[in-house]
C-alpha angles and dihedrals in degrees: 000000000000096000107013102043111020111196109212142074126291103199095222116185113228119190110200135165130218099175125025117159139023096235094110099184135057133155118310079240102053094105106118108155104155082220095078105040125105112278100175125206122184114235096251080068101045092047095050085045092050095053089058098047090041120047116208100248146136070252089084104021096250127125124227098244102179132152110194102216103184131344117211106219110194144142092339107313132090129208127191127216108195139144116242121191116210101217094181092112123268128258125229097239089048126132125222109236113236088270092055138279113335088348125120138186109223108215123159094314132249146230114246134151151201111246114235105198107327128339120307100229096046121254141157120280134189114235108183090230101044108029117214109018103189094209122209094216136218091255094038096052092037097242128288086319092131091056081070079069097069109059085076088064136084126256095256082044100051095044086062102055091039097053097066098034092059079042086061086042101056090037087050092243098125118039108220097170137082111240111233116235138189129191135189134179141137088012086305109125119172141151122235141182132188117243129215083270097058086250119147102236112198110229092206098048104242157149095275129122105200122192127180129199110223116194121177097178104107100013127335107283144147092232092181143005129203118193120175121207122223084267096067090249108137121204132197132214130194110340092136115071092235085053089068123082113205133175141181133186110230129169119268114284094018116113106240109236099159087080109178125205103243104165134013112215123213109274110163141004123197128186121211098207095047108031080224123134146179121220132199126205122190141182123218123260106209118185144120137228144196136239151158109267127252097230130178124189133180128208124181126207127200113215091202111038148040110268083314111191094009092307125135116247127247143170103223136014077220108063090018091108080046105054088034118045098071088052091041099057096035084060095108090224079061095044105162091220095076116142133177140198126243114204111205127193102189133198109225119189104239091167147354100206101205099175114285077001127103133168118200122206106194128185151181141198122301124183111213096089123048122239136253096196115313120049111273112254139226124195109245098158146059119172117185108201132175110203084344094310119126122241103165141003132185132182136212120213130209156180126145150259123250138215116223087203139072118246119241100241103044092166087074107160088350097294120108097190091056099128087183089110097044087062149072122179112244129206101215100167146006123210131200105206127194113234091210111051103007099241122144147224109195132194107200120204126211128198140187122267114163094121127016133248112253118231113276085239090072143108099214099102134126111241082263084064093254134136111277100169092232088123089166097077113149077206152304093290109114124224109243104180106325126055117230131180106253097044123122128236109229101162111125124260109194092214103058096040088072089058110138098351121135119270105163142025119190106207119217091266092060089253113122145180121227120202118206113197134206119199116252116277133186101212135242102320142161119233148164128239131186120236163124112294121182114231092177143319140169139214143186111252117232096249131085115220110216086009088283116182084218146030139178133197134183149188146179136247140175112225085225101172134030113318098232086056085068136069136169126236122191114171105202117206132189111208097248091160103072098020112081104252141338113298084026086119099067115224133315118207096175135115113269106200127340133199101214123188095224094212095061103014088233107156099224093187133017142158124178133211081248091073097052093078120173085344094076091046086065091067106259146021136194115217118188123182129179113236095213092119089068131100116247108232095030128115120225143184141234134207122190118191134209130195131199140167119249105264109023118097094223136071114253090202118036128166136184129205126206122179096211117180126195116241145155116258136208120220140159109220110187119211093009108197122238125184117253133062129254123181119264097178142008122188126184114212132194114239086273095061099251114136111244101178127357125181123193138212131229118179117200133173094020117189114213089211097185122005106196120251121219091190140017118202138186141162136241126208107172085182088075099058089246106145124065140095127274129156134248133189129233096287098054094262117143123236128211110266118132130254106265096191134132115228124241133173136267087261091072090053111104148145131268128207125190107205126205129193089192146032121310107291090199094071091077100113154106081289099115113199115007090232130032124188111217084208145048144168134205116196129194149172080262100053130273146294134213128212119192113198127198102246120247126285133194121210088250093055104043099048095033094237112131108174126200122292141175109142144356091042124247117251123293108232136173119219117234085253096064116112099005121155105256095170158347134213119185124201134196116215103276089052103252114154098247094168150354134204124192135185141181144190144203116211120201127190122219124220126286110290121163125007129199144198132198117197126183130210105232140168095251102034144301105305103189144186124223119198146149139222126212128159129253122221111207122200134193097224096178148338129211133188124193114201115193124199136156088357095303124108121218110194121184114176126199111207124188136211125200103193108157129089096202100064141024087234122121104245097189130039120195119191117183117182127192092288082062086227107144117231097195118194109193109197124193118190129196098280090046091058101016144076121247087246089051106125092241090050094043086053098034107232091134094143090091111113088222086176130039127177121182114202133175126212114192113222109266089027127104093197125097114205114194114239091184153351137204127198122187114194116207127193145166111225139121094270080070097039080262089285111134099260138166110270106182150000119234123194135175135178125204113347087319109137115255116276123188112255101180137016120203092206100184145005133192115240086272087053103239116147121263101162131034132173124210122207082240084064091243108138126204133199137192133200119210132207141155090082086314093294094118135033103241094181131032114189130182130203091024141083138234105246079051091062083047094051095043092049094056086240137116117253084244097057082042083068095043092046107159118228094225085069095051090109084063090065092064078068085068087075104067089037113135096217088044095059093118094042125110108222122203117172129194134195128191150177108234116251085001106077132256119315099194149029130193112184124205090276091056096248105145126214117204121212115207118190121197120240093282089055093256110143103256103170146011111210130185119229084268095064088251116145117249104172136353125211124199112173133223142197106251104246 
C-alpha cells in the first residue's frame, strides 16, 4: 500500500538504560514490573479473546464444537447466537463462563485487550508493596515520543533525565508499551495497537476504521469504541457502564474499588443503508475469586563475597538456584501458599432489542464464585418474542463439578465453609422448548470424569497451567537441578489433563458425537538440557576393613574444561542406623574429603566432619563447592576419609565425592508431552449406538512456539564495564554515546535470578496456541485428507527484526501468515491421489509504528527489552487445484492482484483452467473511483465492486479482449429517503458502450425497494409491512403512487402499510386502473416464515410450521398436501 501500509525503515532513535545507579541492593520485594501484576479477564472475555488469537483450526488440534442457537435477521445485519465449547483442555485455575465451564455464549462480540506494562489511557493500579501507583500510559503519553528529546543532550544530560524516567518505567509509572487489543463482532475478528500518535494500527493489516473514545473526566479511560466494517456496518462497543468489564486484584477480605476496563462488550449496530440498529442491554455480574497467586520473586547472590550489598552469598551463578530455592520458599515472607483475590464486574447480556424483536436473557444464582454484593448470576434462560409474544425459548441446564480434594487455602474471604473453589458450574443440557405446547428438544452434554477436577486453589498442574494429578505439590515452584522439598511437580500426565472436558453431545434425535482427546506432543525430537554431569568421584565405602577405626581412599581427575563449569559434591553421613542414636558416634575433628594439588601437596579444597556440626548429627549433609579456584589442564586428587569406632564392623563417619560440570546435553525424547489437548477422534453414532462415520487425526511437524519458563536468570560483572547506558535506533544498532558507569570490583558482581510460581507471564501475547502442527491428517472410512499449515512465525522472525533484549522478553507475537492453510491432498481408500489444493501467500511488513520498552527494577540495576511493533499485510496470490482422474490430470488456478493503495481488496482475478486461456475479472470500489467526501466513503461501505469488467486472454496472446462490463450507480436523493442506495445497473458486452439495464426509482427511509424499472419499460412495485421488515404485496406493471391511488392512501401511509389491513390489498385485483397488474400477496408469521402466497391468478399456497417453528407442510387452498418436510441431524 503506497500510502496506507509503507514497506521500508524509519531509523527511530531509543534512549534506554541498563544501570543507573550505584545502590546495588533493595528489598527482596521490590520487584514491581507491571508486567507481571494480576490483570484479570472473566472468562466470558478470555474465551471470546482466545477465539480471536486462535483460530479454530486442524492447525491446533482443536475441533470447532458449536451449536447456533438463534440468528437475529434484521435491516440489513445478522447476528448469530450461538454456544461455542472451547475443547483445548481446562486449566485448573479456570472460571466457568456464566453459561457453564469452556463454554461461551457468542452474542454480538467485544473489545478487549492484553496489558503490556501497565493500562494505555493512564489510571490508578494497586501494587501490593506500594499501594496506589497513578500510571502516565502509553496512549495517554503518546508513546515514548519524549525519549526522541534526549538525543539533543549530553551524556551527563541525558543520564539525568534517563535515570528517573527508567525509574517510572520498573515501578509502572509510566506506562512504555502498547497495549495489545481484539476485537470480534458480526463474524469480523481483527488485532489492534495504538501508535505514538494515538492512531489505532491494525495488526493484521484490514478493512477496519477503528475509533476510541478517550475521557479523561472522572479517571483516564476508553469509554467506547466504534469500529465499521468495510461494509459500512458500525459497531459499537461499551458506552453504557454495564457494557464495560472491569476487573482489580485485592487481598483477601478488602472490597475492591480501582476497578480497571478490561473489556468493552457489543451495545448497538447501526446500519447506514437501512437506518436500522441493534441494540444490547446488560446487567452487571459482580463477584470475586481465588487463586494462587502469580508471584514472582527475585533473589540476588554475590560469587565473591559474603551476602555483599544486601545479596545472598553463593558459591557459583551456576548451582545458586540450587543452594538457595529450598531456603528461599520455606522463608515464611515467601511463603509458596499465597493466594489472591480477583474481583470481577461482569457484563452479562439481559436483551438485544431488533425492532418488534426482543430477546430475553434471563438467570439465576450460581455458587462457584463468590459474591460482591448481589448473587452471581448464570444464564438459564433465552426467550425469542415478537411484540411480547413468544416465538422460541430455549433452556440451559446446569449442576457443577466437584472437586474430590481439598483446596490449599480453606480459610477463602473468611469463611472456611466457602465450596466456591471446589466448584466449577457445568452445562449438562440445552433445551429448545416450544412456546406453544411445552414440549422439548434437548441436546445433552458429557464430560469426562474420570478423574475429578481438583479445586482452582491447588498445586497439582502441569507448567501450561493445566491438571496433572500430582495433588501432593509442596508448591508451584518448580524443581530446576536439584530436588527440594517444597518444589512442584509440573511435568504433564496425559490422563489428568483430560479432567472435565466434553466427550459426548446427544442430539435431539438421540443420535450423538463423541470426541476422544490426546494430549498435545511434540513429536519425536532431538534437544539440548543443561545440567550436572558427573566426570568422577570417590567415596569411602561404610565398612571397616580389620575393624579399623579409619580408612582413606583416592583417586585422580583432569580439570578438562573451565573451572567455574565444575563443583564438588561431597554428601557426609553419620551411621545412624546401627549406632545407637545420632552424635553416638563422638566427634570427629578429621578431614572429610581434600582436593589436593599432588606437585605441591597443597590441599585446594578441604571440609572436615568438625565442621558439620549438629547437621551431621541429624544423619546426613549435602556440601557443594564451586571449583572455580582450580587450574584448567591440571590434574588433581581427591581423599576421601572414614571414621569408625574399634569394634564395630561399620564406619561412624562416611563420605562420598563426586566432581559433577555443567554442561549442555544432547537427547532425543520421543512423544513429549505438551499441555493442552487436541482431538484425536471424533464418531458419529445413530440413537442405537452403532457408528455410523469416524474420522481420525494424525499431527505431524509440530512447532512448540513458546515453553513456559519458571525462572529467568542472568549474570552481572561490573568489572567488565557492562552496565551503562548507550542508544540504539529502531533496528537494535548502537550509536555512539559514551559509558557513563561507575567501576566496581569483581566482589558486586553477582547472579539474578526472576522466579515464577506459574507459568511464564511473558507468553500473553498475539501468539495464538502455544503449538501448532504444519500437518495433519484426517483419516475416514472414505479415504484421508491432508492439511499442510504455514508454520508458525513470530513477528521477529518474519520480519527479521530482532530488537534488543536482555531481560524481560519482548512480546511474543504471531504474524498474520501463521497457520494459514498452504494445501490440501485428498486420498480414496485405497490410497489413490484424487486431488490437490495449493495456496500460497505473500506477507508484507509495514513501516515501523509503535515501539516499546520493558524495564525491570532489580537489585543490581534496570535490565530492559527494546522492540518494536508493525503490522503484516497477508495476501492470498494464487490458488491451484489439481484434479486427477483416469490417469489425467485437469489443473485450474485462481491468482489475485491487489493493485490499489487505497484498500486491502483484490482488484484483478485470473483464472486459468487446463486450456491456459485466461478468464481475467477487473474490480473498482468506491475509493478507487470516488472522492473521500463521496456518500459510500464517508459511511465506509467500500467493499462494493462499483465497477466489473470480464476479459478474456487466449493462451499464447498477449491481448485481452473484454466479454463484458457492469456499472452500479449509487446516490443519495429523495427518491432514496436520502440513504446512500444503489440507482441503476449498467451492463455491457464486447466493447459495446454501457446501457442501463435496470432503474431502482424509489425506496422507503429503511431502504427497501419500492419501484423498480425495467429496460423493457415494466415496472414493479413492492409494498412493504411488519414494521417494514417483509414485502406483503409485488406488483408488476404499476407503480407505486398508483397502489397508493387505488388504495385510497398517500404514498406516504403506503410506506408505512399496517399488517392488520393485508386482507384490503386483495382489493388491488378487481381494480379498474390495475387491470394490467400482476398481483402477488404474501402473510407471515413474524420471525417464523411466511404463512401464505397468492399468486397473480389468485391460487393461494398455505405454510404450516411444527411446534419449534420448522417448516412441516405446504397445502393448496383445498387442504391437499403439496410437500412434506421431516428434519435431520447432518451426519
Amino acid at each position: 500500500m503506497k500510502n496506507r501500509f509503507k514497506i521500508g525503515r524509519n531509523q527511530s532513535i531509543i534512549i534506554f538504560v541498563l544501570l543507573l545507579t550505584t545502590t546495588l541492593g533493595v528489598a527482596q520485594n521490590d520487584f514491581e514490573n507491571p508486567d507481571l501484576l494480576l490483570k484479570p479477564q472473566t472468562p466470558e472475555t478470555a474465551y471470546l479473546g482466545k477465539y480471536i488469537s486462535l483460530p479454530i483450526s486442524l492447525n491446533t488440534g482443536t475441533p470447532q464444537i458449536s451449536i447456533p442457537i438463534y440468528t437475529i435477521e434484521y435491516g440489513g445485519m445478522k447476528v448469530p447466537i450461538t454456544l461455542s465449547y472451547d475443547a483445548s483442555g481446562i486449566k485448573v485455575e479456570d472460571l466457568a463462563s456464566n453459561v457453564g465451564l469452556k463454554w461461551s455464549l457468542n452474542v454480538g462480540g467485544s473489545v478487549s485487550r492484553i496489558v503490556k506494562g501497565t493500562y494505555d489511557e493512564g489510571n490508578h493500579y494497586a501494587v501490593p508493596q506500594n499501594g496506589i501507583v497513578e500510571t502516565r500510559g502509553y496512549y495517554q503519553n503518546y508513546g515514548l515520543k519524549d525519549l526522541s528529546a534526549l538525543k539533543s543532550l549530553s551524556p551527563i544530560q541525558a543520564g539525568q533525565t534517563i535515570g528517573p524516567f527508567s525509574q517510572d518505567v520498573a515501578t509502572g509509572q509510566l506506562d512504555t508499551q502498547p497495549d495489545l487489543f481484539s476485537f470480534s463482532g458480526l463474524g469480523n475478528l481483527g488485532k489492534f495497537f495504538f501508535d505514538e500518535n494515538r492512531t489505532p494500527i491494525l495488526h493484521d493489516a484490514n478493512d477496519y476504521k477503528i475509533r476510541e473514545t478517550y475521557t479523561t473526566s472522572v479517571r483516564p479511560r476508553f469509554t467506547k469504541w466504534t469500529i465499521t466494517g468495510s461494509n459500512g456496518l458500525k459497531m459499537t462497543y461499551g458506552n453504557q457502564e454495564n457494557a464495560i468489564e472491569k476487573s482489580c486484584t485485592t487481598n483477601f477480605g478488602v472490597n475492591p474499588t480501582n476497578w480497571q476496563d478490561n473489556a468493552w462488550y457489543m451495545s448497538r449496530i447501526d446500519n447506514p443503508a437501512t437506518n436500522r440498529s441493534i441494540s444490547f442491554e446488560y446487567i452487571e455480574n459482580t463477584y470475586r475469586s481465588a487463586i494462587v497467586s502469580s508471584r514472582t520473586f527475585q533473589f540476588c547472590f554475590t560469587y565473591n563475597g559474603s551476602g555483599a550489598s544486601g545479596c545472598a552469598y553463593g558459591e557459583n551463578p551456576i548451582n545458586a538456584y540450587d543452594q538457595a530455592m529450598e531456603q528461599f520458599i520455606n522463608t515464611s515472607s515467601n511463603e509458596a501458599r499465597v493466594t489472591t483475590q480477583l474481583n470481577y464486574r461482569s457484563p452479562v447480556i439481559k436483551k438485544i432489542i431488533a425492532g418488534d424483536t426482543e430477546i430475553l436473557f434471563n438467570t439465576s444464582n450460581r455458587t462457584d464464585v463468590f459474591n460482591i454484593g448481589a448473587t452471581p448470576q448464570k444464564i438459564d434462560e433465552i426467550i425469542v418474542t415478537h411484540k411480547g409474544n413468544c416465538v422460541k425459548r430455549f433452556k440451559l441446564n446446569h449442576s457443577y463439578f466437584v472437586s474430590g480434594t481439598e483446596p490449599i487455602e480453606t480459610n477463602i474471604y473468611g469463611d472456611t465453609t466457602d465450596p466456591s473453589s471446589k466448584r466449577r458450574l457445568k452445562l449438562v443440557s440445552l433445551d429448545e422448548i416450544s412456546c406453544t405446547t411445552g414440549e422439548k428438544k434437548t441436546h445433552e452434554f458429557f464430560y469426562d470424569e474420570t478423574n475429578a477436577l481438583p479445586p482452582r486453589l491447588s498445586f497439582a498442574k502441569d507448567k501450561w497451567g493445566y491438571y496433572n494429578g500430582e495433588n501432593n505439590n509442596g508448591s508451584l515452584y518448580p524443581e530446576k537441578n536439584e530436588p527440594f522439598s517444597k518444589s512442584g511437580d509440573r511435568k504433564v500426565y496425559p490422563e489428568y489433563t483430560k479432567a472435565g472436558t466434553l466427550n459426548k453431545i446427544v442430539y435431539p434425535t438421540k443420535g450423538s458425537v463423541m470426541f476422544d482427546y490426546e494430549v498435545h506432543k511434540n513429536d519425536t525430537r532431538t534437544f539440548t538440557r543443561e545440567g550436572w554431569v558427573i566426570q568422577t568421584g570417590r567415596d569411602t565405602g561404610s565398612g571397616t576393613p580389620d575393624g579399623e577405626t579409619s580408612i582413606v581412599k583416592e583417586t585422580n581427575f583432569v580439570m578438562t574444561g573451565s573451572p567455574s563449569k565444575y563443583r564438588v559434591r561431597a554428601s557426609l553421613t553419620e551411621n545412624t542406623w546401627e549406632y545407637s542414636s545420632p552424635g553416638s558416634c563422638g566427634a570427629s575433628t578429621g578431614p572429610a574429603f581434600q582436593i589436593i594439588d599432588p606437585v605441591t601437596n597443597q590441599v585446594k579444597i578441604g571440609y572436615g566432619y568438625s565442621t558439620v556440626g549438629n547437621a551431621i548429627n541429624n544423619g546426613r549433609e549435602t556440601y557443594i563447592k564451586s571449583l572455580e579456584n582450580l587450574t584448567q589442564g591440571k590434574t588433581y586428587k581427591i581423599k576421601v576419609y572414614g571414621y569408625g569406632v574399634s569394634g564395630k564392623a561399620s564406619l561412624c563417619y562416611m563420605s562420598s565425592v563426586k566432581i559433577e560440570k555443567f554442561e549442555t546435553i544432547p537427547a532425543v525424547e520421543s512423544d513429549y508431552y505438551v499441555g493442552g489437548l487436541r482431538v484425536k477422534q471424533v464418531n458419529f453414532l445413530d440413537a442405537d449406538g452403532s457408528i455410523l462415520k469416524s474420522n481420525r487425526y494424525e499431527y505431524d511437524k509440530a512447532t512448540l512456539l513458546f515453553n513456559p519458563k519458571f525462572q529467568y536468570h542472568f549474570d552481572y560483572d561490573i568489572s567488565r564495564d557492562l552496565f551503562g547506558w548507550r542508544y540504539y535506533d529502531a533496528f537494535g544498532n548502537e550509536g555512539a554515546l559514551a559509558d557513563a558507569i561507575t567501576e566496581f570490583k569483581r566482589f558486586y558482581s553477582s547472579g539474578k535470578f526472576f522466579l515464577f510460581s506459574t507459568s511464564d507471564p511473558f507468553t500473553l501475547d498475539f501468539a495464538g496456541s502455544h503449538i501448532a502442527y504444519n500437518k495433519v491428517t484426517e483419516i475416514t472410512g472414505e479415504g484421508k485428507t491432508q492439511y499442510n499449515y504455514q508454520p508458525p512465525q513470530t513477528y521477529s522472525t518474519a520480519s527479521g527484526y530482532q530488537g534488543f533484549e536482555i531481560f524481560p522478553p519482548k512480546p511474543l507475537i504471531q504474524t498474520s501468515l501463521a497457520g494459514k492453510l498452504l494445501s490440501e491432498h485428498y486420498y480414496s481408500e485405497d490410497n489413490t491421489l484424487l486431488k490437490q489444493k495449493f495456496y500460497n501467500y505473500t506477507i508484507t511488513f509495514g513501516d515501523f509504528i509503535s515501539r516499546g520498552i520493558q524495564i525491570s527494577n532489580v537489585i543490581l540495576g534496570l535490565p530492559m527489552t527494546h522492540y518494536q511493533l508493525r503490522p503484516d499485510w497477508v495476501r492470498l496470490e494464487s490458488e491451484t487445484t489439481k484434479d486427477y482422474f483416469k490417469g489425467k490430470e485437469v489443473n485450474t488456478t485462481a491468482q489475485y492482484f491487489y493493485e490499489s493503495n487505497k484498500h486491502y481488496m483484490p482488484t484483478k482475478t485470473v483464472l486459468i483452467e487446463s486450456g491456459n486461456d485466461e478468464r481475467i475479472t477487473k474490480s473498482q470500489y468506491p475509493p478507487d473511483l470516488f472522492a473521500t467526501s463521496h456518500v459510500l466513503n464517508q459511511q465506509y461501505r467500500i467493499n462494493i465492486p462499483i465497477k466489473t469488467e470480464n476479459y478474456l486472454k487466449k493462451e499464447g496472446s498477449s491481448t485481452e479482449i473484454l466479454q463484458s462490463a457492469r456499472l452500479l450507480n449509487y446516490s443519495a436523493t429523495p427518491s432514496t429517503s436520502n440513504l446512500a442506495l444503489q440507482t441503476s445497473v449498467e451492463t455491457s458486452k464486447a466493447n459495446t458502450p454501457l446501457e442501463e439495464r435496470i432503474r431502482y426509482e424509489k425506496y422507503d427511509s429503511n431502504g427497501n425497494l419500492l419501484q423498480h424499472k425495467r429496460n423493457n419499460g415494466v415496472t414493479t412495485s413492492y409494498i412493504w409491512s411488519y414494521d417494514r421488515m417483509y414485502p406483503v404485496a409485488k406488483i408488476e406493471n404499476a407503480t407505486f403512487t398508483q397502489l397508493a391511488d387505488a388504495l385510497g392512501i398517500t404514498a406516504s401511509d403506503l410506506q408505512n402499510f399496517n399488517e392488520t389491513s393485508i386482507s384490503s390489498l386483495e382489493n388491488l385485483r378487481n381494480h379498474q386502473d390495475l387491470k394490467d397488474a400482476m398481483i402477488t400477496t404474501y402473510t407471515y408469521d413474524p420471525l417464523v416464515g411466511m404463512t401464505s402466497l397468492t399468486d397473480p391468478k389468485g391460487y393461494i399456497t398455505y405454510y404450516i410450521y411444527d411446534d419449534f417453528n420448522q417448516l412441516k407442510e405446504v397445502r393448496d387452498v383445498n387442504n391437499n398436501l403439496i410437500t412434506e418436510y421431516k428434519y435431520y441431524y447432518k451426519n
